[in-house]
VOBA-977615 format. One line per field, with one value per residue (C-alpha): residue in one letter; residue number from 0; x, y, z. Coordinates in pm, whole numbers, plus 50000, padded with zeros to 5 digits. Example, Ala and Ser with C-alpha at 12.3 -4.5 7.8 and 13.67 -1.06 7.14 Angstrom:
2
res a, s
n 0, 1
xx 51230, 51367
yy 49550, 49894
zz 50780, 50714
// end
This chain:
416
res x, x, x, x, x, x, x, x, x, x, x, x, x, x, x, x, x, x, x, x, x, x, x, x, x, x, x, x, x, x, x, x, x, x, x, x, x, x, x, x, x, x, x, x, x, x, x, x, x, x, x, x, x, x, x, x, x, x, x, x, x, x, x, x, x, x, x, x, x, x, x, x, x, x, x, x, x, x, x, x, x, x, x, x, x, x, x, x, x, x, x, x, x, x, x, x, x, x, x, x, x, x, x, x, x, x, x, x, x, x, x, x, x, x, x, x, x, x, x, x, x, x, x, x, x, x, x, x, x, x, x, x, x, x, x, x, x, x, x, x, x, x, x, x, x, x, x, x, x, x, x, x, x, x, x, x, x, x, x, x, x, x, x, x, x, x, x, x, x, x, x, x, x, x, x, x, x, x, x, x, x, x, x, x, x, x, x, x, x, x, x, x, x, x, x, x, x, x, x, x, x, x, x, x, x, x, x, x, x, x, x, x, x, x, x, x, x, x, x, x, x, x, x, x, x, x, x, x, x, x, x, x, x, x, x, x, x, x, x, x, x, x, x, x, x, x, x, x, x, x, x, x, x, x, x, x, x, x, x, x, x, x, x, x, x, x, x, x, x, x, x, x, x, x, x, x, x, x, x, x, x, x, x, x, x, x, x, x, x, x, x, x, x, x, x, x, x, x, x, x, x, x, x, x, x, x, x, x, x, x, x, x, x, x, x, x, x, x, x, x, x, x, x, x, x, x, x, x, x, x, x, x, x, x, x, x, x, x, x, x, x, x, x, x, x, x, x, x, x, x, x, x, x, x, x, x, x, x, x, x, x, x, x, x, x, x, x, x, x, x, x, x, x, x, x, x, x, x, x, x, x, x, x, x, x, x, x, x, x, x, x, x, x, x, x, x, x, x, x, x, x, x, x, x, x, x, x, x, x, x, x, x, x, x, x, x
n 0, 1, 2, 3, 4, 5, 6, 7, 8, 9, 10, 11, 12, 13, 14, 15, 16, 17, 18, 19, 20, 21, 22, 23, 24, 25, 26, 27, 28, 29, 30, 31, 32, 33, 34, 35, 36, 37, 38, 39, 40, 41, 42, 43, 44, 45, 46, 47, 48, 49, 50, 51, 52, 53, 54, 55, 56, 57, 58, 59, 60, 61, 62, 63, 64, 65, 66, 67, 68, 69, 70, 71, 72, 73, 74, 75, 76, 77, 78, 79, 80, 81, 82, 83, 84, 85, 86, 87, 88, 89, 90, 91, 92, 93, 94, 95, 96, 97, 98, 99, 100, 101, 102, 103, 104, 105, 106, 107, 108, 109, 110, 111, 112, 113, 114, 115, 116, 117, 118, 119, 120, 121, 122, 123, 124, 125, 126, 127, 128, 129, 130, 131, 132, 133, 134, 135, 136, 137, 138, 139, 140, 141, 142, 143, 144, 145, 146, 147, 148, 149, 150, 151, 152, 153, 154, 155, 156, 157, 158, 159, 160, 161, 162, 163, 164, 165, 166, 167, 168, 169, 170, 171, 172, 173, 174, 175, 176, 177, 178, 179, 180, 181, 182, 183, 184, 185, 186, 187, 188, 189, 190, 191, 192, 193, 194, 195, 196, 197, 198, 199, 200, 201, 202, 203, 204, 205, 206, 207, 208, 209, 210, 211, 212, 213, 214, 215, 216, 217, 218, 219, 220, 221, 222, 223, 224, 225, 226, 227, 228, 229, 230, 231, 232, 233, 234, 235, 236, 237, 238, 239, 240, 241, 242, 243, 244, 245, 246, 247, 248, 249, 250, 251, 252, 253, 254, 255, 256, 257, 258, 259, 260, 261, 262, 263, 264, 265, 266, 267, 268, 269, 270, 271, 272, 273, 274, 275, 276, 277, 278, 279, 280, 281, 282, 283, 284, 285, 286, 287, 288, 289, 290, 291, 292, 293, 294, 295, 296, 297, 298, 299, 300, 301, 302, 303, 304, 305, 306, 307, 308, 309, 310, 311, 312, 313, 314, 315, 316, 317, 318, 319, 320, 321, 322, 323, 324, 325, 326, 327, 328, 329, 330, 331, 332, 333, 334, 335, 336, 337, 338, 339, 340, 341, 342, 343, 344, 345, 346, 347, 348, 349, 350, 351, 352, 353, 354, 355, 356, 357, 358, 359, 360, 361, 362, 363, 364, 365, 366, 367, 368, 369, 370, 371, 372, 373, 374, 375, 376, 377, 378, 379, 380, 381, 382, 383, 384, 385, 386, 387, 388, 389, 390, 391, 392, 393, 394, 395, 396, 397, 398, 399, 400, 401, 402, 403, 404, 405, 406, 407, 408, 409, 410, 411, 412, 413, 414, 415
xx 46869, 46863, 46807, 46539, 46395, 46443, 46260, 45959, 45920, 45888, 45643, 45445, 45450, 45406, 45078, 44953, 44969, 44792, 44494, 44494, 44437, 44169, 43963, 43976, 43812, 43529, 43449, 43441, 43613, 43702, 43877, 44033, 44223, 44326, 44446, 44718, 44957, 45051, 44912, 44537, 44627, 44705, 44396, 44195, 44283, 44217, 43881, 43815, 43994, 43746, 43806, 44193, 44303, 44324, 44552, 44790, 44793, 44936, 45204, 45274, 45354, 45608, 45834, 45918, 46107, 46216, 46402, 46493, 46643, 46815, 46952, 47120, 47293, 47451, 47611, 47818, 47845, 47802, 47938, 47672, 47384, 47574, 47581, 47171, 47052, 47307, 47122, 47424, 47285, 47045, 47377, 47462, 47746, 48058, 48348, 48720, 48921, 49076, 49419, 49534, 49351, 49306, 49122, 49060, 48805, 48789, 48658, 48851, 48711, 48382, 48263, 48394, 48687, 48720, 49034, 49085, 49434, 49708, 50122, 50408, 50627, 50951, 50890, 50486, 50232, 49904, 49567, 49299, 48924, 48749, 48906, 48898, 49167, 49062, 48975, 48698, 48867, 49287, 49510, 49931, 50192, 50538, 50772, 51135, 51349, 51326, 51516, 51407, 51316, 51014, 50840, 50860, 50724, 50578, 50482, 50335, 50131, 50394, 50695, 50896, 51149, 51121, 50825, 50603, 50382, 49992, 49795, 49425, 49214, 48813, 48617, 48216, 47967, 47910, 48296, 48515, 48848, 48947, 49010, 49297, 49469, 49831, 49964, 50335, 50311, 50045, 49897, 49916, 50058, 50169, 50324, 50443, 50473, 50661, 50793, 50543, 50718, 50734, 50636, 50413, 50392, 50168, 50109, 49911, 49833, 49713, 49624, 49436, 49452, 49326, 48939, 48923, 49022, 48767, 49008, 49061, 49199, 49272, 49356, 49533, 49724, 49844, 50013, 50211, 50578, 50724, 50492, 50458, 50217, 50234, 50065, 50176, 50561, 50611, 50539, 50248, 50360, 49990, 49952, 50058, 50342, 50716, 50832, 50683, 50832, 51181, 51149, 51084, 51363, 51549, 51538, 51569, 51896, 52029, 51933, 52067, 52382, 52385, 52540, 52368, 52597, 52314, 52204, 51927, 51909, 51584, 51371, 51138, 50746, 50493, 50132, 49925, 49755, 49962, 50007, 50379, 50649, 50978, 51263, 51649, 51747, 52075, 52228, 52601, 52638, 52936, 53096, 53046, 52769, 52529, 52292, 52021, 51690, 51426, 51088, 50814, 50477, 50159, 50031, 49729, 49720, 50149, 50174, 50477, 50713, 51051, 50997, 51164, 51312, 51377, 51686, 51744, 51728, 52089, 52278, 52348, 52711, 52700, 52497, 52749, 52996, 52894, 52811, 53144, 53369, 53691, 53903, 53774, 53887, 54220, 54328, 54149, 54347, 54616, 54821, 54440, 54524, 54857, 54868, 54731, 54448, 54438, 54062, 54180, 54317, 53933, 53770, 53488, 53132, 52954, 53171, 53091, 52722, 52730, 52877, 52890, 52936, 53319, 53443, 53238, 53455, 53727, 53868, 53734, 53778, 53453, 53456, 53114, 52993, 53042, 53396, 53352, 53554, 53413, 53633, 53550, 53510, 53218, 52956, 52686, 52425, 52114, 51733, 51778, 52086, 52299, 52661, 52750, 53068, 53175, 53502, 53609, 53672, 53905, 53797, 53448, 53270, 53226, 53050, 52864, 52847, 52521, 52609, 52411, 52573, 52475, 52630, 52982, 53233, 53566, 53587, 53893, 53965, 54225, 54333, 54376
yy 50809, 51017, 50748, 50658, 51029, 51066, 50742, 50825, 51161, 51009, 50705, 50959, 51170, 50914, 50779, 51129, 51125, 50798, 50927, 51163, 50985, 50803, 51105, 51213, 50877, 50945, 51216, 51100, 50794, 51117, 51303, 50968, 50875, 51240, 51274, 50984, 51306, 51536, 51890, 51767, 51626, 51984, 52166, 51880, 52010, 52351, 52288, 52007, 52186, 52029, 51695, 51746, 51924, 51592, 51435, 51702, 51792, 51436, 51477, 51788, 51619, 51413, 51683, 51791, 51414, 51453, 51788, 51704, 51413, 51586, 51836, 51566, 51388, 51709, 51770, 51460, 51297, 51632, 51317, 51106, 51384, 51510, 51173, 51156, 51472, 51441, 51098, 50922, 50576, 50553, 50533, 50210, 50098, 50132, 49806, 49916, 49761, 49406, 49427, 49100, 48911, 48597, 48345, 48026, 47737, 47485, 47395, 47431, 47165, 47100, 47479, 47700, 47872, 48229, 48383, 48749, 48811, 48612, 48647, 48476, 48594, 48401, 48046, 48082, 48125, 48191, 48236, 48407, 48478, 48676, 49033, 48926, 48869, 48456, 48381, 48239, 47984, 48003, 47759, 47784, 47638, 47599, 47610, 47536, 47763, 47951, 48284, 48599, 48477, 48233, 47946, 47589, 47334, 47009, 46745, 46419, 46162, 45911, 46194, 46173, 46361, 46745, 46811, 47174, 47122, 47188, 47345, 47402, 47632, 47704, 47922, 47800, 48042, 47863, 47835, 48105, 47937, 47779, 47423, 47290, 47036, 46967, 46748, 46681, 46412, 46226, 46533, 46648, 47065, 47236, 47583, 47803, 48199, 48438, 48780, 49040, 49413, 49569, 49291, 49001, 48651, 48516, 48203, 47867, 47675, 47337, 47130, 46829, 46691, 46344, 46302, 46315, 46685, 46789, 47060, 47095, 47387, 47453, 47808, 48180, 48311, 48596, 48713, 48962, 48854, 49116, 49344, 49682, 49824, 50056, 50330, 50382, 50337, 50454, 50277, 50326, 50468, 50449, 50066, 49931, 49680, 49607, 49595, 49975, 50087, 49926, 50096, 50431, 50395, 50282, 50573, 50793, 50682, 50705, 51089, 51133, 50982, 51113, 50751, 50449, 50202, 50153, 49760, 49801, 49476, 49384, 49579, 49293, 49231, 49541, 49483, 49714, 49968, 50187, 50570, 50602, 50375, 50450, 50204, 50160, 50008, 49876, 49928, 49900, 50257, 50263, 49931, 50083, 49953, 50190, 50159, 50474, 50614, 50640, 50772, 50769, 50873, 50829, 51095, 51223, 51138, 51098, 50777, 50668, 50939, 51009, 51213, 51509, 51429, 51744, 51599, 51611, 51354, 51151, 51375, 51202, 51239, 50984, 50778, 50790, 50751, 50452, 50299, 50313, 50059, 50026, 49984, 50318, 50486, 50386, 50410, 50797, 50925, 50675, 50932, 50921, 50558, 50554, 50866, 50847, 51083, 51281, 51367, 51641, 51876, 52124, 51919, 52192, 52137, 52210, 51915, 51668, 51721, 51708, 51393, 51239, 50874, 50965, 51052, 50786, 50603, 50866, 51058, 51414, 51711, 51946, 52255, 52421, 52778, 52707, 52597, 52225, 51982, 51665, 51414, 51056, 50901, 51014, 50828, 50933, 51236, 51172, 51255, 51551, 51694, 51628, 51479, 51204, 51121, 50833, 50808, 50474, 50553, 50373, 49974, 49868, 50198, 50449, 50762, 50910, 51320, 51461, 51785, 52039, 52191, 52576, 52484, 52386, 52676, 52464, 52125, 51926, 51601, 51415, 51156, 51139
zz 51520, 51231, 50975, 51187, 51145, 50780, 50744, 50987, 50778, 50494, 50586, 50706, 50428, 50189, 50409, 50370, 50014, 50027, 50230, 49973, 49663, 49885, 49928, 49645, 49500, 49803, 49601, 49270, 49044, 48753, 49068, 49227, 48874, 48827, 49145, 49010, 48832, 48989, 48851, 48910, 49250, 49301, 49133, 49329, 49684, 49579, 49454, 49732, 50036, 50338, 50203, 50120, 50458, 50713, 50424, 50373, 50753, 50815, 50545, 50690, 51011, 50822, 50718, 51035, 51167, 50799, 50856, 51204, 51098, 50747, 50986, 51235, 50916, 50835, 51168, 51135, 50792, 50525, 50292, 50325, 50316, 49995, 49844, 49945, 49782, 49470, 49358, 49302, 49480, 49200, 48958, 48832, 49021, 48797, 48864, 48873, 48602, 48813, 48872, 48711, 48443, 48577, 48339, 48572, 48579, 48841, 49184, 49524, 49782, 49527, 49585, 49204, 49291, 49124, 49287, 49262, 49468, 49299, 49410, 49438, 49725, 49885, 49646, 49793, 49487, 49661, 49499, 49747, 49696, 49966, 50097, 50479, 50677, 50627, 50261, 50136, 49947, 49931, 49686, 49824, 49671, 49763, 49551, 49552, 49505, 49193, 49054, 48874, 48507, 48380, 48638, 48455, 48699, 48561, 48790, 48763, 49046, 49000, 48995, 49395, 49559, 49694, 49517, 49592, 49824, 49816, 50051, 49970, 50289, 50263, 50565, 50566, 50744, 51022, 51131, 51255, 51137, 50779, 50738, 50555, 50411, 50243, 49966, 49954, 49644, 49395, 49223, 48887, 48798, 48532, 48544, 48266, 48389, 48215, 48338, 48236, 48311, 48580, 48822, 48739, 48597, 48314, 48181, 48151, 48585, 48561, 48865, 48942, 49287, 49451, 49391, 49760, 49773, 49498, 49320, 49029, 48842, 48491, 48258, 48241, 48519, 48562, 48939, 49067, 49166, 49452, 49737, 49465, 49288, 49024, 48827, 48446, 48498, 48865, 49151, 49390, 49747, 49825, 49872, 50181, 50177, 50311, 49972, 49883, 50211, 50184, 49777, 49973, 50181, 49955, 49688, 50017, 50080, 49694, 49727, 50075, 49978, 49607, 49520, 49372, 49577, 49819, 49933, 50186, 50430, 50497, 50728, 50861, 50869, 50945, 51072, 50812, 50806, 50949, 50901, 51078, 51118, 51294, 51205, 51237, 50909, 50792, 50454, 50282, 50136, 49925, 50123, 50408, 50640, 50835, 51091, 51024, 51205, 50978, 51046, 50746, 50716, 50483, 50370, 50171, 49811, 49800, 50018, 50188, 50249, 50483, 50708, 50638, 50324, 50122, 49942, 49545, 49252, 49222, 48954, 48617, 48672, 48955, 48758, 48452, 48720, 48866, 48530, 48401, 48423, 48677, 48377, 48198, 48516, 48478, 48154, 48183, 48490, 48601, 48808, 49052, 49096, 49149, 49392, 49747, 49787, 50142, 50179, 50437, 50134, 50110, 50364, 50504, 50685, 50352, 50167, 50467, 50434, 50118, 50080, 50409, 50239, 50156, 50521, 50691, 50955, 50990, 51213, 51314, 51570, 51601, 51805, 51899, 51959, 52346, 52344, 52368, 52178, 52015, 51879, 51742, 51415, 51185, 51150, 50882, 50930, 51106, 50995, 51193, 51007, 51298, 51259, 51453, 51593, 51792, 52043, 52192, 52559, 52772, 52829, 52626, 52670, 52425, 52383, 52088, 52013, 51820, 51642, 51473, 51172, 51312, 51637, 51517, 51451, 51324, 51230, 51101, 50962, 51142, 50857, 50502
// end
């Protein structure tokens, strides 16, 4: 409704000004091409008021839908009114630098085939041109299996045996799914990608497939090898995939622990976008394997966060400590090795939160502010701060106590 306003106004403003220039050559031809600038438009409806007044009365009319309508934008979108007044549409618009410099020539089912989203995730190298959820056009490969360093993949029409498999995918206006089609053998591709820090491939893709399938595709590739994205050397917790989430949780845990000795398991597939995600995630802390509630969020200009997550970098002594070798260790302090250490000598609350990972799975006796008595073995320190202990009852059951650090007024460990 309010475009619709704004744009009446200024029709009928603009008809006004019209009518004007068309009186004004009524009167004379001198006064109809001066009426063209501005200043002897003005002097000309001074001097020729009678004639003048209908005109400007109708472009008068116009600037009240015009308001009206100005007014209505405001209440709702200040952005867009902002953006309106400032000019900036009339800017030239300026492109973002591309991601990846992909240099490729070709056709993909006899349409050119300029791919701007290029990965390869799990073996799959995909190359993707369109931002829908369908692509326009979409070249996968399959790849065996393949490890960390440089892809080398030659094959030949004639070559057999497990070969990658190609799958080619276009969308045409008029349908509402893509069609496909796969080739398992009797295509020509060359691959030559080398690790480019922190996380891509580059290198020289050829491929030429059947002259039925009308692809061909030939030049510089360069993809990105794992779900991050980064800005200068750190990674971005703005973009939205499970490997930046699993890299959040990750470097969540390191801190919460203080240890590097942390192997997350993986934490499954997420439907995006998403501004909270609540998950139970798994990982071997120091040997010892943990099941642990963890809630993140995305927030404004920081990205993916834990909730609640106030804890400190890893020192550098635990980093120089888990850097050093086993054998270091022993030749520095053989009696440490040799003598059995009993973690209950200056066990306190502080110590256990501090470094929860070195009691995990032992025994413990808690007593709270009320008189109760918890016993069980420890079990790591939820996102709430609270200690966790869990007691075997009689039979299968068992039973699991939540404490909160402020609540408990003695606490003991009940083995070494």
């Amino acid at each position: 409704m309010d475009a619709l306003l704004i744009l009446g106004g200024l029709l009928l403003i603009l008809a006004g000004l019209v009518w004007l220039v068309m009186r004004a050559f009524t009167t004379s031809l001198l006064w109809g091409w001066a009426s063209l600038l501005p200043p002897f438009t003005l002097l000309y409806v001074l001097r020729h008021w009678p004639s003048a007044r209908p005109a400007l009365l109708l472009s008068g009319l116009g600037i009240i839908p015009l308001v009206v309508g100005l007014t209505l934008l405001a209440s709702h979108d200040a952005q867009r009114l902002e953006a309106i007044l400032s000019l900036s549409w009339l800017k030239p618009e300026v492109q973002a630098p591309a991601e990846l410099a992909i240099d490729l020539r070709g056709q993909l089912n006899g349409r050119p085939f300029a791919p701007q989203q290029a990965e390869l995730l799990d073996g799959v190298l995909s190359l993707r041109e369109g931002q829908d959820f369908f692509a326009q056009s979409e070249l996968v490969i399959r790849l065996p299996e393949i490890d960390s360093g440089p892809v080398q993949i030659d094959v030949l029409p004639a070559d057999t045996g497990a070969l990658p498999e190609v799958e080619i995918s276009w969308l045409l206006p008029e349908q509402e799914l893509p069609e496909a089609r796969r080739l398992s053998r009797g295509y020509t591709l060359h691959l030559n990608l080398q690790p480019v820090a922190p996380n891509k491939l580059a290198g020289d893709f050829h491929l030429v497939m059947p002259a039925q399938f009308k692809t061909t595709l030939s030049g510089k590739l360069e993809l990105f090898r794992n779900g991050l994205r980064y800005q200068g050397e750190e990674v971005d917790r703005q973009f939205d995939s499970v490997d930046t989430v699993s890299y959040v949780i990750h470097d969540y845990l390191e801190r919460r622990f203080a240890t590097r000795q942390v192997q997350l398991q993986p934490i499954g597939s997420l439907n995006f976008p998403l501004q909270s995600i609540e998950l139970n995630v798994s990982a071997r802390i120091n040997g010892n394997l943990q099941q642990l509630p963890i809630t993140l969020q995305k927030l404004k200009g920081r990205g993916w966060q834990v909730a609640s997550d106030n804890f400190a970098a890893v020192p550098s002594a635990v980093i120089a400590s888990a850097a050093e070798k086993p054998e270091t260790l022993v030749a520095a302090l053989p009696e440490r090795v040799t003598r059995p250490l009993d973690r209950r000598v200056r066990f306190s609350l502080e110590g256990l939160l501090r470094s929860p990972s070195r009691y995990y799975d032992l025994n413990m006796r808690a007593v709270t502010e009320r008189g109760n008595t918890a016993e069980g073995r420890f079990q790591g320190v939820d996102q709430d701060e609270r200690i966790i202990l869990r007691q075997r009852m009689n039979g299968r059951g068992e039973v699991s106590y939540r404490l909160l650090p402020q609540e408990i007024i003695r606490i003991e460990l009940l083995e070494p």
